[in-house]
N, C-alpha and C positions, 0 to 999 in steps of 0.2 A: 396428364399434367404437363401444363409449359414446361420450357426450360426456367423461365424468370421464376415461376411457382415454385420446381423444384429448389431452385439455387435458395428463397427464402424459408423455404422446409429446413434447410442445411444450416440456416444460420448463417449463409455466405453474403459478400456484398460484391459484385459485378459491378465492373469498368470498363470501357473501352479507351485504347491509349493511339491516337491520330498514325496513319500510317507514314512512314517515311521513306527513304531510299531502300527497297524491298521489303519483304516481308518481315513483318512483326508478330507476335502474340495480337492477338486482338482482346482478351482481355486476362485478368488476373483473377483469382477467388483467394480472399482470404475472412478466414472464420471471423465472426460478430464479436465471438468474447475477446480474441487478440485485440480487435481496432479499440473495442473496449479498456482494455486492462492493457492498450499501448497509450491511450488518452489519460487512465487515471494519474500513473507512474507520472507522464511528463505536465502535468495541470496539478498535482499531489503537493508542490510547492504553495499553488497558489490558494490551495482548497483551505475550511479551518473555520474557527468562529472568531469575528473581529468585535462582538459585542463588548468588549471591553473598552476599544477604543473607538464608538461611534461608528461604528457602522464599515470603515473601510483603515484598511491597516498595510502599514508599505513595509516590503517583507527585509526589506534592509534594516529597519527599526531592531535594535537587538534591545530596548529599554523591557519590553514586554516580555522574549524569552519566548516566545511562542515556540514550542517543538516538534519534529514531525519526524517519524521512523515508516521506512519501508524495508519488509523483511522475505527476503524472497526462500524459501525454503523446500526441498526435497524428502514427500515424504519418504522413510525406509520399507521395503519391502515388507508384505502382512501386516502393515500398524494401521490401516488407513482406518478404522474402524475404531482404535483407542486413541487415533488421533484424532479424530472426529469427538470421540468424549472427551476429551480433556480441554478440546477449543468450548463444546459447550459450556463446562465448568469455568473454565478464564472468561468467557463473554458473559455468563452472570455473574461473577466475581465483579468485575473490571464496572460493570454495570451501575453499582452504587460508588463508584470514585466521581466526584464533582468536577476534577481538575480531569478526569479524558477527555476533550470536546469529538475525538473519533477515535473509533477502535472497529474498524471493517477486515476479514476476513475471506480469499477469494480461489478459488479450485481449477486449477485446466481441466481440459477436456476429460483429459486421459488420467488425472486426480491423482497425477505425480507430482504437484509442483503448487505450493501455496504461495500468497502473495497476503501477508499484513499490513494494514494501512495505521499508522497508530499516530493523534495528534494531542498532544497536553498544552496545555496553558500557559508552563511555565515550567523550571525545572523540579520545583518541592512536589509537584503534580506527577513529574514522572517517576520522581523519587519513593513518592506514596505507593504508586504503578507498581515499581519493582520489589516494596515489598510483598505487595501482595499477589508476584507473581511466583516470589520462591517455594511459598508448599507446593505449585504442580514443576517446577522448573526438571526436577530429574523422571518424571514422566513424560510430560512433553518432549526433552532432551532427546529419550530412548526411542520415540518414533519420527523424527525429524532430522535431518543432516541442515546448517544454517547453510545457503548457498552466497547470498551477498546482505549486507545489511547497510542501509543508506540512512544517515541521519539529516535533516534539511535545519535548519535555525542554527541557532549559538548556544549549545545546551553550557553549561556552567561546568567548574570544573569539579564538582561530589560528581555529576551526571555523567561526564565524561571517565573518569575512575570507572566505574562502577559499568561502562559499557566496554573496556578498555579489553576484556577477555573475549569478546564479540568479534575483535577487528573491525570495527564501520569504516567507513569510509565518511567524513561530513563534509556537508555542501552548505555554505555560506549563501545567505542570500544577497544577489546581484540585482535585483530590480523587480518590479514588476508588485502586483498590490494584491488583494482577496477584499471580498465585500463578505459582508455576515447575512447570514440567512438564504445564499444563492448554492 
């Protein structure tokens, strides 16, 4: 097997970086799901459904309320397996809500470390969300540590209360648009 074969076997992506005054690395390997889930996170602002507003929606507009939670969290040791069932149980729960327009779930390698992508509508959308996230909240709780949680939009102030035992950090949007359906 090549080298190039094997490096795509591995899920790696190879570059070469121009030589300058002595030697350098000649290239770097870094895993597919990182370049992956380092694009989601920083594009995660711009992603969403703008169907409401014609097709393309500018993320400074706070009139719509559009929301979006990334939650980056550490499973605890031995849960990986009830934490695995209880995400099943939340993603067909979460399933019949009208107001999630996303609700994606994502694993490192080593299946320490999940990443929640979660987009509502508006804030009554995420409010819905959170009731119907309390009957698994202290199961899921006992296999997960929250590591950081990043809110993107202008969630409203019930939304904010109610995430306020979370710690988020929210990021206000500065520019930039989403088109629906892309």
């Amino acid at each position: 097997m090549s080298e190039r074969s094997a490096m795509r076997s591995r899920g790696a992506v190879r570059w070469s970086t121009p030589q300058r005054d002595g030697p350098l690395p000649t290239c770097y390997d870094i895993p597919m799901q990182r370049i992956v889930l380092a694009l989601i996170t920083i594009a995660l602002p711009l992603l969403g459904s703008c169907a409401s507003t014609g097709g393309t929606h500018d993320v400074t507009d706070t009139s719509t309320r559009p929301v979006t939670y990334l939650l980056t969290l550490e499973v605890k040791d031995g849960q990986l397996e009830t934490f695995k069932t209880v995400m099943e149980e939340l993603v067909a729960s979460t399933r019949g809500e009208p107001g999630t327009l996303m609700y994606e779930w994502y694993i490192s390698d080593d299946e320490t470390t999940v990443q929640i992508l979660e987009r509502f509508e508006d804030t009554a959308a995420y409010l819905l969300h959170g009731d119907g996230f309390a009957p698994f909240a202290e199961r899921f709780l006992a296999t997960v540590d929250i590591r950081s949680f990043r809110v993107f939009g202008d969630p409203d102030e019930a939304a904010r209360e109610r995430l306020a035992g979370l710690g988020p950090a929210y990021m206000g949007g500065l520019g930039g648009f989403r088109r629906a359906g892309r």
